[in-house]
C-alpha positions, 0 to 999 in steps of 0.5 A: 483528469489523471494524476499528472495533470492533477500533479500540474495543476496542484504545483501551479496553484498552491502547496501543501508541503507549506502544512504539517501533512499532505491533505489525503491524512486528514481523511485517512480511516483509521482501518486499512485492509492488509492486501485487500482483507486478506483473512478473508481471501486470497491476498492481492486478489481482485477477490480481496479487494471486494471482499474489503470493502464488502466488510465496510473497509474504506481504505486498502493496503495492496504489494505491486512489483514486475512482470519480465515484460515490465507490466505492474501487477499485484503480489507480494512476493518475488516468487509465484510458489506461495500464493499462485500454482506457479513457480519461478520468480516473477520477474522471470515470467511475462504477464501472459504466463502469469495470467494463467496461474491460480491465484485463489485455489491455495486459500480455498476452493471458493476462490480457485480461478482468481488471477493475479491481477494488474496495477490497471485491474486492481486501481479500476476496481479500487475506484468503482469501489470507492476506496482509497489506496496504500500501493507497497512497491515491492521491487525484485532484488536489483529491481528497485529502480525499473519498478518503481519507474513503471508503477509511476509510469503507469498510475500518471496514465491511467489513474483516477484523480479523485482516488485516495493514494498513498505509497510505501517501501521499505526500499529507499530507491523505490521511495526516491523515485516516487517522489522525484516522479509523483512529488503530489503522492504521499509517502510512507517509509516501511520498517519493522523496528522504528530505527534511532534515525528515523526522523532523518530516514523520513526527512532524507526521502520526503516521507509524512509517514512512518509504517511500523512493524506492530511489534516495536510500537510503544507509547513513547514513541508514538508520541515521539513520532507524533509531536514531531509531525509525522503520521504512524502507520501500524502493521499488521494487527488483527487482535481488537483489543490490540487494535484499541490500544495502537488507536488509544495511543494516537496511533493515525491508522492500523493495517489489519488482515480482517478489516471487520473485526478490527474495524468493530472496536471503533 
């Protein structure tokens, strides 16, 4: 069963927006892995994800954007320069170009050779695995809506119904396709300050989650955020004891480079 078959059957038979949050919050880890456990390895790498779950991860946090022939792959940024032996914005460059890059060899020698890999590689390996995903549509400029169309496209297609899914932008567009197009899929809105409006931004685009920058997170509004219903999100923190106190406030998960070493304070 796919996710759109899944999305009938659920709109036929009941509705969880009657509740205060989608059913996948009241299973999520309090531990997510930034691009797979990206201080371990290279981000956004099959390798990554591996290693996340290796140390004992049970959630990840993944960036899909476009290739010039309209395939979903794994990456960060717009251009190829920082994290493969290519250049060029990716938007620019067909999958078969982009498939030949080396993807691991500016983290270490280790992992010289890794890929960029495909939505389709990296949601079959997430599932093996057994872990749930934070997919981050990250759209080209002047891409918004053809990505998140094709990301949508894609995971009604092929994805596993039983696999843990949660999307985040911090593109509005992106936010409004995905729910237009996979209104069953729980959204987050990504920011890095926590902007007056939020309430209304979150409400506007059908968002259960607030994704916050670690930096504008206080406890007061923690507890805003909370005693109104919807779910905080923080990125990215990697200091324990900072980790503790997100956690401690009430604070529903943290998005962490080295899942192991936030994941000891638990």
């Amino acid at each position: 069963m796919t996710f759109l078959s899944r999305q009938i059957n659920r709109l036929s038979t009941g509705n969880w927006r009657d509740r205060m949050s989608h059913p996948l919050f009241d299973n999520l880890p309090r531990i997510i892995g930034h691009r797979g456990a990206c201080g371990h390895a290279p981000e956004n790498t099959l390798a990554s994800i591996r290693k996340a779950a290796e140390l004992g991860a049970r959630f990840i946090e993944i960036d899909v954007t476009l290739t010039s022939d309209n395939v979903a792959v794994i990456q960060h940024d717009t251009g190829l320069n920082r994290c493969t032996n290519g250049k060029g914005p990716i938007i620019l460059t067909p999958l078969e170009e982009v498939k030949k890059l080396d993807a691991g060899g500016w983290f270490s020698d280790e992992f010289k050779g890794e890929t960029v890999p495909t939505l389709r590689e990296a949601v079959d390996l997430i599932h093996e695995l057994g872990l749930g995903l934070n997919l981050e549509i990250k759209p080209s400029r002047g891409w918004q809506v053809p990505t998140a169309t094709q990301v949508c496209c894609e995971l009604a297609s092929y994805a596993p119904e039983d696999m843990p899914l949660l999307f985040s932008s911090f593109d509005p567009e992106a936010l409004v396709i995905a729910r237009d197009m996979m209104p069953d899929v729980p959204r987050g809105y990504l920011t890095e300050t926590i902007f007056p409006d939020w309430k209304k931004r979150l409400d506007d685009l059908g968002c259960e989650a607030l994704h916050c920058e670690k930096y504008f997170v206080t406890k007061e509004k923690v507890a805003e955020i909370k005693s109104a219903g919807y779910k905080l999100l923080v990125y990215t923190v990697n200091d324990p004891e900072m980790g503790k106190c997100f956690l401690d406030w009430g604070v529903d998960a943290i998005i962490t480079d080295f899942p192991d070493r936030i994941g000891n304070i638990l």
